[in-house]
BAFI-284203 format. One line per 4 residues: number of its first residue (from 1); for each residue x, y, z of C-alpha. Coordinates in steps of 0.2 Angstrom, whole numbers, padded with zeros to 4 digits. Example, Ala and Ser with C-alpha at 12.3 -4.5 7.8 and 13.67 -1.06 7.14 Angstrom:
1	0062 -0022 0039 | 0068 -0005 0036 .
END
This chain:
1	0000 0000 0000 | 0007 0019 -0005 | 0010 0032 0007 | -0002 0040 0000 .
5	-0001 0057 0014 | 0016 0057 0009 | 0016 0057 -0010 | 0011 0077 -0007 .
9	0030 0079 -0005 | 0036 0072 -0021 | 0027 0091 -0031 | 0028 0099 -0016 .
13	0036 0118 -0018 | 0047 0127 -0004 | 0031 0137 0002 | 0020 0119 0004 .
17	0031 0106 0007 | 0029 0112 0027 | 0020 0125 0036 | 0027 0137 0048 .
21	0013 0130 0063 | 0022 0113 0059 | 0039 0121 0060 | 0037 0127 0076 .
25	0027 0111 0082 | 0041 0100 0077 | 0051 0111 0090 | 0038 0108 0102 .
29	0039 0089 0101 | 0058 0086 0096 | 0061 0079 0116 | 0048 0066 0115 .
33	0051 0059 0097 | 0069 0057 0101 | 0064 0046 0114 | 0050 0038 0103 .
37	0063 0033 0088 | 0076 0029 0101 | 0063 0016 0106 | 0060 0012 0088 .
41	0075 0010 0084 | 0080 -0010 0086 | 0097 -0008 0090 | 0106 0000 0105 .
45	0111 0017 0103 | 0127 0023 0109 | 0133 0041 0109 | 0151 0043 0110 .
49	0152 0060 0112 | 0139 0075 0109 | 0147 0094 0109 | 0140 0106 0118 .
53	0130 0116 0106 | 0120 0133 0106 | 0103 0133 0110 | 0089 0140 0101 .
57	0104 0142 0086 | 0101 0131 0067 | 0114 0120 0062 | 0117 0108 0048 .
61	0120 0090 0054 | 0132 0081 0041 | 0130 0063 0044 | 0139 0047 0036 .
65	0128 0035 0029 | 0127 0015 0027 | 0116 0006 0036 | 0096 0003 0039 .
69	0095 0012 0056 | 0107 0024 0056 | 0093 0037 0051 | 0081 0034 0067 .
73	0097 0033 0079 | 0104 0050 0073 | 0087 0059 0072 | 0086 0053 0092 .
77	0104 0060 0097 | 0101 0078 0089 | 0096 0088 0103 | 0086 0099 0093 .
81	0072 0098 0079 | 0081 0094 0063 | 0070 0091 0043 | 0080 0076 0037 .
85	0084 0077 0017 | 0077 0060 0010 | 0081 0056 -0010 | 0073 0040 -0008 .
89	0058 0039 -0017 | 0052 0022 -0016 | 0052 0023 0003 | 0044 0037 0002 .
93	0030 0028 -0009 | 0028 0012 0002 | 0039 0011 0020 | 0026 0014 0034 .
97	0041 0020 0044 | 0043 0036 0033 | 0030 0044 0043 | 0041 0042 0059 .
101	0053 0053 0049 | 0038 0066 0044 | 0033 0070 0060 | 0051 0076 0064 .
105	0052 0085 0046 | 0058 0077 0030 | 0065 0089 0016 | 0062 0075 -0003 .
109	0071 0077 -0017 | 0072 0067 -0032 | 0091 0065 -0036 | 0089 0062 -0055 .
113	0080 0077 -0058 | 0088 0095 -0057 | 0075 0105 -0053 | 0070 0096 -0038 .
117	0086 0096 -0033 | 0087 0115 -0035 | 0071 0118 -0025 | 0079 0106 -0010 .
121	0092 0119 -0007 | 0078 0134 -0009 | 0067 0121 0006 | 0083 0118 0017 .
125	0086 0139 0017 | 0069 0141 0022 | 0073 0126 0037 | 0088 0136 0042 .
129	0079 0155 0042 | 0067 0147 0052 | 0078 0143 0067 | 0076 0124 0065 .
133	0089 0114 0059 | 0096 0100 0045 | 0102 0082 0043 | 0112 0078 0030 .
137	0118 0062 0023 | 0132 0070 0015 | 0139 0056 0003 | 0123 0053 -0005 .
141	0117 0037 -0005 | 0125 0022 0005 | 0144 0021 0006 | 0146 0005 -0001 .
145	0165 0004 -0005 | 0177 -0008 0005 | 0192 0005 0007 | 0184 0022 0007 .
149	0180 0030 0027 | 0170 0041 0018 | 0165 0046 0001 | 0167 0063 -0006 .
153	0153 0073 0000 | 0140 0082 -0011 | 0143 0104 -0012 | 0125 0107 -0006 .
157	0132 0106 0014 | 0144 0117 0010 | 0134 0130 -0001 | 0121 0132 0012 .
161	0133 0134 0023 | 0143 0148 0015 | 0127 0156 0009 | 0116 0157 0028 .
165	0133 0155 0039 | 0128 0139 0047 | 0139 0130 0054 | 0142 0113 0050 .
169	0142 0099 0065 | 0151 0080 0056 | 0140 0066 0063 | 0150 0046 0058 .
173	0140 0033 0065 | 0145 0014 0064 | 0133 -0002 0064 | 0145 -0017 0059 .
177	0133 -0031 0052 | 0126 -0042 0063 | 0128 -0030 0078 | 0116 -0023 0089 .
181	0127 -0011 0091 | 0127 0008 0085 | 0138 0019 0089 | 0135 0038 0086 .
185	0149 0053 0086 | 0145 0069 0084 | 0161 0081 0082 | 0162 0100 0086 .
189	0154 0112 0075 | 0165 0117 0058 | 0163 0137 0053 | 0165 0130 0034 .
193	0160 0146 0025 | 0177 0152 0031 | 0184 0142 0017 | 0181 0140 -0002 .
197	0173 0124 -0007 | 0186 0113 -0010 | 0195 0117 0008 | 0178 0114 0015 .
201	0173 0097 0009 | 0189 0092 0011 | 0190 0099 0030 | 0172 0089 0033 .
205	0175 0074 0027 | 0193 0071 0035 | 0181 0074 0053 | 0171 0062 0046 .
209	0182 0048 0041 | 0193 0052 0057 | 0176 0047 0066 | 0172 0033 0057 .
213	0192 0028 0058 | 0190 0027 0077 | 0174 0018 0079 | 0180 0003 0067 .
217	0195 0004 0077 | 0188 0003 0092 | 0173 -0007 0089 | 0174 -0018 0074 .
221	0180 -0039 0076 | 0193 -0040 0067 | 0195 -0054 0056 | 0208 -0065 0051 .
225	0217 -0066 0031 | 0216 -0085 0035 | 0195 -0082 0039 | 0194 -0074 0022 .
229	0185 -0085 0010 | 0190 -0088 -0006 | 0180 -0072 -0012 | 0180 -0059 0000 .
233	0174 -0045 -0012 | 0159 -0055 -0017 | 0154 -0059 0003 | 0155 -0042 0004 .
237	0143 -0037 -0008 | 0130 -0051 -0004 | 0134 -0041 0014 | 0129 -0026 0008 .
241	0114 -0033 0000 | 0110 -0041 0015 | 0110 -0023 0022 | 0100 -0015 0010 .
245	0085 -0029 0011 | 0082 -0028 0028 | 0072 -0013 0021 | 0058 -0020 0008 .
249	0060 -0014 -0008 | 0044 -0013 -0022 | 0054 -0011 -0036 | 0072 -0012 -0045 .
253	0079 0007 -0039 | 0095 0006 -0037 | 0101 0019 -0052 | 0092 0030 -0039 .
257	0099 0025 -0023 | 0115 0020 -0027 | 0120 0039 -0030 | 0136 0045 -0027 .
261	0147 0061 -0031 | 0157 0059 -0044 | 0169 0076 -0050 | 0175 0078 -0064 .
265	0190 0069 -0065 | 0181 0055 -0061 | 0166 0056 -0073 | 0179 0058 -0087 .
269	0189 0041 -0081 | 0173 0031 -0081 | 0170 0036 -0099 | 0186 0031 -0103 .
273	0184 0016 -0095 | 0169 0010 -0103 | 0173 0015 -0118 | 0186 -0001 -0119 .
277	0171 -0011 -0119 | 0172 -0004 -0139 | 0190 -0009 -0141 | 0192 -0027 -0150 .
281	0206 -0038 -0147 | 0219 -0042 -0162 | 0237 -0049 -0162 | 0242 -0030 -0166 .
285	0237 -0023 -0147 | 0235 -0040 -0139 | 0248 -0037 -0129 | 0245 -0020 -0122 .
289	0226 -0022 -0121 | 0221 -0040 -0116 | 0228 -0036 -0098 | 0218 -0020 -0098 .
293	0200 -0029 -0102 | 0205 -0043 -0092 | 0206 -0029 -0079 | 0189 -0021 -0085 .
297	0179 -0037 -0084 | 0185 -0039 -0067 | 0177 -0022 -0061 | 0160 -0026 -0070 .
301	0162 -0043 -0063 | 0162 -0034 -0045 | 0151 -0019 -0051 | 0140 -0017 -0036 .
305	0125 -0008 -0045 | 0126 -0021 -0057 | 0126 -0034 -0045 | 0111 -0026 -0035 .
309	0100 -0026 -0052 | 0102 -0043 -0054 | 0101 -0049 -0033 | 0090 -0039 -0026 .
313	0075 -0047 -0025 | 0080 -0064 -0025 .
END
């Protein structure tokens, strides 16, 4: 069954998407829905550390992202009313638990489309102006890579900062699979309209992966080589999936959630890349390109978006 009160959001322009009564109603209530998502919320939620932060004074939250609960137990840490940003649009459509997530403020925006994307930022000023604050999940959607603390994070943090001098507060949070466990650390604010944009990212997202750094150090089993199966990189990806479908999904949406930064540097490299797939083998080049396809049908091997539209409902 659809969410049909929600679907509102999807058209939803920066003067209907919330009303300044529910705004200031949100404020009113933030104490108790912490403590009703903290309930919800199936793991045990552990705050590291929390800074002491200005009352009564908007900030934008800029959280890490990869797993299922890491939404509800950050929304009950924040000691203040914060509209999550949500670029999930089949949960929007069909997850129940969506509506836990209204009644503290959701901010949608469709990731593949420009305009809404525009209008998001034009919502999140109007948040700010408000007195009210932000969560954001800075990298997009999850961060699926083995190697990467944190994945570069989108410019919009940084914009709305340097446009309505917020500050910035990092938030990493850790759930390793399997664990009841989740650990939340909340760093201190970062003044990051003092900086052009690439300082600035790169400022926030060293806090972040510092955080996340120190929690898989401190909190994560560590495993063997020997343990290792014969294909590591492969259980991880069934993890991963493993991750994603403890959420029910309707349809195959994973062009959608799978979104990620990529500059420009790296968007010019994929092209390249792909573009071998056009390059056909002869006793001319075989020597220079055979290794390099070998190499290529690796990676689309343990493509993960592939691997998702292929295994996710299985």
């Amino acid at each position: 069954m659809k969410n049909y009160g929600l679907l509102r959001y999807k058209s939803a322009d920066v003067n209907a998407f919330t009303s300044d009564i529910g705004i200031e109603i949100r404020k009113i209530i933030n104490r108790p829905m912490r403590f009703i998502l903290k309930l919800a919320t199936n793991g045990k939620i552990i705050v590291e550390c929390y800074p002491n932060l200005e009352k009564n004074k908007p900030y934008i939250f800029a959280a890490t992202h990869s797993f299922v609960e890491e939404v509800s137990a950050i929304l009950s840490t924040i000691d203040r009313s914060a509209y999550s940003l949500i670029g999930t649009t089949d949960q929007l459509e069909h997850n129940h638990k969506i509506y836990a997530n209204w009644i503290t403020g959701i901010i949608y925006v469709d990731r593949k489309d420009e305009k809404s994307r525009k209008e998001s930022i034009l919502k999140m000023e109007r948040i700010l102006k408000s007195g009210s604050s932000l969560l954001m999940f800075v990298e997009g959607g999850w961060n699926n890579t083995e190697n990467l603390l944190v994945q570069k994070p989108f410019s919009g943090v940084y914009n709305l900062s340097k446009n309505n001098q917020i500050e910035v507060v990092p938030i990493s949070s850790f759930n390793e699979f399997g664990s009841k466990q989740i650990y939340i650390r909340v760093g201190d604010p970062l003044k990051l309209y003092n900086y052009d944009k690439k300082q600035a990212l790169t400022i926030l997202r060293d806090a972040l992966a510092t955080g996340i750094y120190n929690q898989i150090e401190s909190y994560s089993t560590p495993i063997k080589r020997a343990e290792l199966s014969d294909n590591a990189k492969l259980d991880f990806m069934e993890e991963r999936r493993l991750e994603y479908l403890k959420t029910k999904w309707t349809k195959d949406v994973w062009n959608e959630e799978l979104t990620r930064y990529l500059d420009k540097d790296e968007r010019e490299y994929n092209a390249v890349w792909e573009s071998m797939d056009n390059i056909n083998i002869t006793k001319d080049n075989a020597n220079i390109m055979g290794p390099i396809l070998v190499k290529r049908l690796e990676d689309k091997r343990y493509n993960f978006k592939d691997y998702m539209h292929k295994n996710w409902n299985k």
